[in-house]
N, C-alpha and C positions, 0 to 999 in steps of 0.2 A: 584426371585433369583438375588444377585447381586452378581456384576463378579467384581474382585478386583486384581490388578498386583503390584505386592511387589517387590521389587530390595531387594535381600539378599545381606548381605556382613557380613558371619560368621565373620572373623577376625581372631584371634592367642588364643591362649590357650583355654583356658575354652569357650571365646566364640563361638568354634568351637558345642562344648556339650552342652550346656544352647540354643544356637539358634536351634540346632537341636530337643529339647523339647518341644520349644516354637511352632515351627513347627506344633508339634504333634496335642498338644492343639488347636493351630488356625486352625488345618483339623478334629476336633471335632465338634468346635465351627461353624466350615461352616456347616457342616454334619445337625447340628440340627437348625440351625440359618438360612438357606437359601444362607449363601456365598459360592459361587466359586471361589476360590484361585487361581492366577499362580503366582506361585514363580520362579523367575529369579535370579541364583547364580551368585555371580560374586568374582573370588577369591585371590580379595583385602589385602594384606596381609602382614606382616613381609617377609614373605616367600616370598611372589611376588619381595616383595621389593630387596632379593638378590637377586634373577634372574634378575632382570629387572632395577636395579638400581632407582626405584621409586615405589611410593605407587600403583598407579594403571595409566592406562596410557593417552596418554594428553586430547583425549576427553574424562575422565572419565567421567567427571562431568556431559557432554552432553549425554551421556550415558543414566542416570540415570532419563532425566528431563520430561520423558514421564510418569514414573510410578504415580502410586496413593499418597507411601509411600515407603521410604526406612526403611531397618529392619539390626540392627546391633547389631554386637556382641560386639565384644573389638578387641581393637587394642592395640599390645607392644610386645616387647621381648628385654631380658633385654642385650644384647647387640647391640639393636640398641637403640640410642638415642631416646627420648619422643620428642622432637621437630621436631625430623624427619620423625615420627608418623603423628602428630598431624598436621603439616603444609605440610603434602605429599596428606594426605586425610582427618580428618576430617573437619579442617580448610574450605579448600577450596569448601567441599559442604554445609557447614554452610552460608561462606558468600554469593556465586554464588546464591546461593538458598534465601538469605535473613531471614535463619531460626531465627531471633533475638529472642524468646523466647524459652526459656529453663526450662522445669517445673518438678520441682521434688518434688512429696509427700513425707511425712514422719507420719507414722502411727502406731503405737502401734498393732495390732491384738490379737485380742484375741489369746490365746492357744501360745504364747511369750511372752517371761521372758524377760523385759528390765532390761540392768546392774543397774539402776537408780532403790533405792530402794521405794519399795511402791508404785511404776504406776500400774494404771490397763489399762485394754485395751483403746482405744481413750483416753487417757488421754496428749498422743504425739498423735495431728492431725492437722500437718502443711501441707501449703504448700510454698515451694520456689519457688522464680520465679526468673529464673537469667538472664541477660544482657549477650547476646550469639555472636555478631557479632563486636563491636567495646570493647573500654575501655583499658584491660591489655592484650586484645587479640588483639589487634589491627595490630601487627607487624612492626609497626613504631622502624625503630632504625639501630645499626650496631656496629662495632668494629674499631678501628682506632690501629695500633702497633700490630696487631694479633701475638699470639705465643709471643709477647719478654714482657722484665718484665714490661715495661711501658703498657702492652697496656689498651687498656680502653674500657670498654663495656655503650652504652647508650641504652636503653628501655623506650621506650614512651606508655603512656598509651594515647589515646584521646578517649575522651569524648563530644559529640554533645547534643546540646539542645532537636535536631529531635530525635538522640537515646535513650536520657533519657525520654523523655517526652511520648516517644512510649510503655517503656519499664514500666514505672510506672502506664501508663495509663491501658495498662493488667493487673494491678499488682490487679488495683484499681475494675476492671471490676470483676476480677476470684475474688474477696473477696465479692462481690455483691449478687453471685450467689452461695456461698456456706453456709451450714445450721449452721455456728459458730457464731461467736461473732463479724461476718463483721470488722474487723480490718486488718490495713496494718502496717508493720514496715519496714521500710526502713534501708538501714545497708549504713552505711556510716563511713569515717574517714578524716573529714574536716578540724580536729584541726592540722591532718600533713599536709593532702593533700590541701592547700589551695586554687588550682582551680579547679580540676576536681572534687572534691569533694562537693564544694562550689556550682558550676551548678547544682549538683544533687540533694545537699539540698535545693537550691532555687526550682527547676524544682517540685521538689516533694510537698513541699509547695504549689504550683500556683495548680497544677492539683489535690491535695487536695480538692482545693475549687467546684470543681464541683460534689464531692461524697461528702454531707454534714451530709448525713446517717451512713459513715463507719468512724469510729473513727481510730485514726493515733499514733502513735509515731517514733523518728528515736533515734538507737543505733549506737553507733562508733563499728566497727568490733569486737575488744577484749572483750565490754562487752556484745557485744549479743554472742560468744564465750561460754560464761560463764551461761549465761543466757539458752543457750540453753541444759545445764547441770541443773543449778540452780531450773529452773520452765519452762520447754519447755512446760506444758498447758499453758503459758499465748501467746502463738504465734499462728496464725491464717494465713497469707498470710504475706511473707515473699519476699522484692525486694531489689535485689543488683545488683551490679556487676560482671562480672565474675569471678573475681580471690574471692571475698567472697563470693558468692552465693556456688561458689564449696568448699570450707572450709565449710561453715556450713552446707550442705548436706551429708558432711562425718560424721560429728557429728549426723547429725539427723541419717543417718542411724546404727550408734554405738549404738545411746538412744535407737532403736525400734528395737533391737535386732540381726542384721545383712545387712552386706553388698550385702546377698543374696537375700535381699527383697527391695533394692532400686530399684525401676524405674525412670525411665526417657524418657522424649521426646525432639526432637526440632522442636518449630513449627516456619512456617511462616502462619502466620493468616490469612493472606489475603487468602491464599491456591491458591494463582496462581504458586505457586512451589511445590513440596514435602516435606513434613515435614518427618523429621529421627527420629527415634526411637533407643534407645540404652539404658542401663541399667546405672547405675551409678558406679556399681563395673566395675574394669579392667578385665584383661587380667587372671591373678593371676597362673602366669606359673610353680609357686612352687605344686600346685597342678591340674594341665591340664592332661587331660589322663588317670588319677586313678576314675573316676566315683564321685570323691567328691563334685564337685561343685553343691553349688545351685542352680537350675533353674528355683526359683519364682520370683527374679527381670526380668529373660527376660522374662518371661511368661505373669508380670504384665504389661512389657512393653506393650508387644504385645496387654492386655486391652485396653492400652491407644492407640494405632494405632486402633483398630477397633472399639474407640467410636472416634475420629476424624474423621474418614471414617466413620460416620454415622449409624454404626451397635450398636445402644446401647444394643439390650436386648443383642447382643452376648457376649457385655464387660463386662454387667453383672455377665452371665453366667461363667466366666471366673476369676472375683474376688472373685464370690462366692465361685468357689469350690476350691480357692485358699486358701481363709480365712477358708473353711469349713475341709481338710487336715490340718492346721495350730493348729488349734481347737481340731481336733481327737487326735494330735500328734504322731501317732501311724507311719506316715513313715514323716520323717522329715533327712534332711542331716546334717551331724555332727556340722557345724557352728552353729546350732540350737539345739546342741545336743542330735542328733540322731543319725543311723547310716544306714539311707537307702542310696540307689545309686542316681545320675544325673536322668537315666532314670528310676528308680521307684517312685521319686516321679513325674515327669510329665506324667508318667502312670495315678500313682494315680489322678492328676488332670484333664488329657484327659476324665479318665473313671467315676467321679464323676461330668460331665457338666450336666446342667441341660439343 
């Protein structure tokens, strides 16, 4: 039996619903797979944040740094500011924790209709891998003349040799070990950016040369954009930056039919911290509370936390009966054009584990 301690933090809208599915699933998957779960709430939140004037409170982060994994929902509402979100809480357990990679598949499945005409199933089966702790996320910067007409806003992106080199050398490793056409693209835009950019196409070149097996190309951001509409079969493992890596995993999840089936992780690889888990869709408050939301991106999430945590056959169990609902179509939620509930289809996928 392994015993496994999960730090939650539903978050605000839909993630309050989608986590509580995912929930369901992952006390299935223990059930038949041999895990003991203990889930530890913590209720980090929009909400929190009026009460309390901050995301969650000053030891949060220390809080967290015993668990196995953290398991997240979404965080937003749309009268509070996204910076105030994103640098209150998830920011700061990303850097403290060192999670610099950031991995998001993108998968066609069977039994979904991609907007892109004439895909069939696996025909989109990428994966991204994005630079998670420095770059355009860095926070370097500030305001001079605040409030009057002159004032002036600076934003700094940096970029390290260490970071790039770390972050491509995953990029290079996860394309090793998957069953495609071992390739990496790098996404870059050097011809504006002339030095951070520049680092990264050097860097990516040099660490190149030790994968002599996995064939390469690099894109400037706009035309892998396009590319990833054009012919997303020709992508395989995909490394950028943060501010692109998240552009194009919007797109990958528009191509494979929903933002309700992106997953997402953040790892730190070394695994001397916790790696977070979170889906790739927000918050989506326009529809929170009415049952609509899909909750096959947290669910998948949650795959991916219990193959990091070493439980493969459970993660299996878990995409199976994900893909194998998806397939049936018979309960699927309206984004996928169905019209079943939040909680029937994680029903549906609880009670089809293998």
């Amino acid at each position: 039996m392994s015993k496994r301690k999960i730090a939650v933090i539903r978050g605000d809208g839909i993630g309050v619903e989608v986590v509580g599915e995912a929930l369901k699933v992952l006390e299935a998957a223990g059930a038949k797979h041999g895990i003991e779960w203990t889930f530890d709430e913590f209720p980090w939140s929009s909400q929190y944040y009026r009460e309390h004037g901050q995301m969650m409170p000053d030891d949060g982060v220390d809080q967290l740094r015993d668990y196995d994994a953290i398991f997240l929902g979404a965080v937003g509402q749309p009268d509070i500011q996204d910076h105030i979100t994103l640098n209150g809480l998830l920011l700061p357990i990303r850097r403290t924790f060192d999670q610099f990679v950031c991995e998001r598949p993108s998968i066609l499945f069977p039994g979904v209709t991609s907007p892109l005409s004439g895909k069939k199933p696996y025909d989109v089966d990428m994966l991204v891998i994005r630079e998670n702790t420095e770059g355009e996320y860095s926070g370097m910067g500030g305001f001079m003349y605040e409030g009057q007409p002159d004032e002036v806003a600076v934003q700094t992106a940096a970029f390290t040799r260490r970071g790039c080199e770390r972050i491509i050398r995953y990029a290079f490793e996860a394309a090793s070990k998957r069953n495609k056409q071992k390739h990496v693209t790098s996404i870059t835009k050097s011809n504006a950016l002339g030095y951070s950019m520049v680092l990264w196409d050097r860097t990516f070149e040099e660490v190149s040369g030790d994968y002599p097996d996995i064939s390469t190309n690099s894109l400037l951001i706009d035309a892998a954009c396009m590319d990833f509409i054009r012919k997303p079969e020709s992508f395989d493992v995909v490394v950028a930056s943060n501010l692109f890596g998240d552009i194009l995993t919007d797109i990958g999840a528009v191509i494979t039919g929903s933002m309700g089936l992106a997953s997402s992780a953040n790892f730190d690889p070394t695994r001397e911290n916790p790696s977070m888990f979170e889906p790739t869709h927000g918050s989506a408050p326009d529809i929170a509370g009415q049952g609509l939301a899909n909750p096959m991106a947290q669910i998948l999430t949650g795959a991916m936390m219990v193959r990091h945590l070493g439980d493969e056959a459970a993660a299996d169990a878990i995409e199976a009966s994900v893909k194998s609902v998806l397939e049936v179509g018979e309960l699927l939620t309206p984004d996928l054009g169905g019209s079943a509930s939040t909680s029937g289809v994680g029903d549906a996928i609880a009670g089809n584990l293998a």
